[in-house]
Backbone as CSV, one residue per row, in Angstrom:
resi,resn,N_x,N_y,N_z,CA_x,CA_y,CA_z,C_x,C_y,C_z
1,UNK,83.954,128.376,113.002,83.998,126.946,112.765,84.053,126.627,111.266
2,UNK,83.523,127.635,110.614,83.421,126.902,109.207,84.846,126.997,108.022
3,UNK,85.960,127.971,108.983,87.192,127.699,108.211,87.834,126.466,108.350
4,UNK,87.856,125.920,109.671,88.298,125.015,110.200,87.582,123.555,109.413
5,UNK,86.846,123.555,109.289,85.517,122.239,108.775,85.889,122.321,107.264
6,UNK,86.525,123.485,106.580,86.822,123.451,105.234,88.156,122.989,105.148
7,UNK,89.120,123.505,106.272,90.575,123.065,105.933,90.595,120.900,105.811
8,UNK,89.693,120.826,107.168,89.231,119.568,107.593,88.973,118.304,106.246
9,UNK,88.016,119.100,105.099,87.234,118.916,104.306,88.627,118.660,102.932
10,UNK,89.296,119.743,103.232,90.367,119.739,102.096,91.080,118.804,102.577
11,UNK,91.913,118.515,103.776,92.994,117.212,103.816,92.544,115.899,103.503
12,UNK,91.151,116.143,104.128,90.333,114.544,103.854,90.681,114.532,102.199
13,UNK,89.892,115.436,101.155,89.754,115.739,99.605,91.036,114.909,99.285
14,UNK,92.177,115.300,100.113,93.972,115.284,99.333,93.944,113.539,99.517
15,UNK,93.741,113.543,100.760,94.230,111.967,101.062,93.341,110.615,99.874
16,UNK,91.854,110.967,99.889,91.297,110.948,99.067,91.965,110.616,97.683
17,UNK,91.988,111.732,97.257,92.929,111.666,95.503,94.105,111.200,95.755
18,UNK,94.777,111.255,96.598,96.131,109.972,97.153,95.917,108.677,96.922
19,UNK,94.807,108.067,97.739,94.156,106.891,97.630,93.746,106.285,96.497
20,UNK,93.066,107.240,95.803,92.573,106.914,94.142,93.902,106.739,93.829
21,UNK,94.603,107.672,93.517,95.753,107.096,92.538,96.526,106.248,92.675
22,UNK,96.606,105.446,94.024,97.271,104.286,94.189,96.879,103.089,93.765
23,UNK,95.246,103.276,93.831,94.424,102.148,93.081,94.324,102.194,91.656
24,UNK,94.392,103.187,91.317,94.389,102.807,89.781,95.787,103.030,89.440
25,UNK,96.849,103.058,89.975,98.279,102.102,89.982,98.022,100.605,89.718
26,UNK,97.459,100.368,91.011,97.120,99.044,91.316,96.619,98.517,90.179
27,UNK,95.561,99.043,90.190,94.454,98.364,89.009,95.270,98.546,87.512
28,UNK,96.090,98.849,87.065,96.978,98.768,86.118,97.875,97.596,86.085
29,UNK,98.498,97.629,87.240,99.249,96.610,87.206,98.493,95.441,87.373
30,UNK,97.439,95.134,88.170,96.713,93.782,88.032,96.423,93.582,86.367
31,UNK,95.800,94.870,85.470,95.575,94.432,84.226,97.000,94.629,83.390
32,UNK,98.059,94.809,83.475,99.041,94.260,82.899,99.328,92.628,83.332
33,UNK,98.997,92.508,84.446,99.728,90.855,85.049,98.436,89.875,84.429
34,UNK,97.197,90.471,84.428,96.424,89.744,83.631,96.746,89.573,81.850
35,UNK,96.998,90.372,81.425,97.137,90.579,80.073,98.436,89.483,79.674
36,UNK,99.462,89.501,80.805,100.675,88.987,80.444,100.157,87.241,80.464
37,UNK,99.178,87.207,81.706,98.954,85.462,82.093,98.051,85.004,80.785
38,UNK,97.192,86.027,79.956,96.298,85.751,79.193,97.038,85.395,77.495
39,UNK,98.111,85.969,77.252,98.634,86.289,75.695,100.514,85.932,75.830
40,UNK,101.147,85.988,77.062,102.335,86.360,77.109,102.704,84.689,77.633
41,UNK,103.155,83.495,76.727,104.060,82.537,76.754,105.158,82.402,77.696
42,UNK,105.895,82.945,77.180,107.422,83.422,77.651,107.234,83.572,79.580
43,UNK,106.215,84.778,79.771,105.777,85.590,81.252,105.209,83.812,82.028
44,UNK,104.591,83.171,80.958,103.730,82.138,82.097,104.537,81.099,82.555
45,UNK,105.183,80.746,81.233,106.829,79.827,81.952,108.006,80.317,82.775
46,UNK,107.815,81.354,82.550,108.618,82.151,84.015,108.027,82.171,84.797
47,UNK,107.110,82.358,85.095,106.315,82.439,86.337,106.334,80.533,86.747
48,UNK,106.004,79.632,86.029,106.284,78.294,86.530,107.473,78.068,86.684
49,UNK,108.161,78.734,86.606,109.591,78.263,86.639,110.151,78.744,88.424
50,UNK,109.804,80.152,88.328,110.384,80.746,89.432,108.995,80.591,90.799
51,UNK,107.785,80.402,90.681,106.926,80.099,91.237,106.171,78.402,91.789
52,UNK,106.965,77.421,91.301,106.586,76.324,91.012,107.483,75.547,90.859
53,UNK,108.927,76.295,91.028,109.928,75.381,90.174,109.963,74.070,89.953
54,UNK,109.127,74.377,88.315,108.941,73.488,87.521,110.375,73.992,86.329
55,UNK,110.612,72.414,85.851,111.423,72.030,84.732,111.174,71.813,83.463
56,UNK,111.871,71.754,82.164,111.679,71.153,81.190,112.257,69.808,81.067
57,UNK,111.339,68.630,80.737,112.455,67.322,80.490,113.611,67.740,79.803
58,UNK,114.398,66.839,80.768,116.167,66.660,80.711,116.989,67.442,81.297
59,UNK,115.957,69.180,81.508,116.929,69.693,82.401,117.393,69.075,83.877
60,UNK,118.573,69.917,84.491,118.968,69.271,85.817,118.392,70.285,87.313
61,UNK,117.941,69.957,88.338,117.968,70.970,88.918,119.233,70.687,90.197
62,UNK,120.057,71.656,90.274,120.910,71.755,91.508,120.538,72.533,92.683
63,UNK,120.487,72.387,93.880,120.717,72.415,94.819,121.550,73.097,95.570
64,UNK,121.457,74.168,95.841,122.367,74.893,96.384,122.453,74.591,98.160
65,UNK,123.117,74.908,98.954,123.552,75.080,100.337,124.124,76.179,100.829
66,UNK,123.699,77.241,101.437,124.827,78.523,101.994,124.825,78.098,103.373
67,UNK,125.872,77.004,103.406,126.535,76.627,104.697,126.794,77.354,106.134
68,UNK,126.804,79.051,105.548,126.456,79.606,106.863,125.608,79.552,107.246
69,UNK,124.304,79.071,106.799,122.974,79.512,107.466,122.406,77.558,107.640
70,UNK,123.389,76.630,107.800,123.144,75.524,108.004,123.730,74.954,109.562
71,UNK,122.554,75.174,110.255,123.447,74.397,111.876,124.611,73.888,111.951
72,UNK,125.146,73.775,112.540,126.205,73.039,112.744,125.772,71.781,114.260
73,UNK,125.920,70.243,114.039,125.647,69.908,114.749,126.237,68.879,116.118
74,UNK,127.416,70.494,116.353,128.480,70.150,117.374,127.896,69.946,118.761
């Protein structure tokens, strides 16, 4: 039993250090996206722009339609 309970012991170990390193992926990229919302101008008006679409006075916003994906109401 006790080879078996070690192999057991090792896949758990792997998946384990799999797991970690996805989180501190993660946790990188949350502190880059923080860093960018905290110091980065440019990143926060893009983000209102494409998240909020928000404008600057005077710009225009258009309206698009892809007519295939608009009923038709024959």
């Amino acid at each position: 039993m006790g080879i078996i309970k070690w192999y057991q012991l090792r896949q758990e170990r792997y998946q384990v250090q799999i797991e970690i390193e996805g989180l501190i992926l993660e946790e990188k990229k949350l502190l880059e996206e923080l860093d960018n919302l905290e110091n980065n101008d440019d990143y926060i008006k893009k983000l209102a722009r494409e998240r909020f679409h928000m404008v600057r006075p005077g710009e225009k916003i258009f309206r698009v339609i892809d007519r295939r994906k608009v009923k038709k109401n024959n």
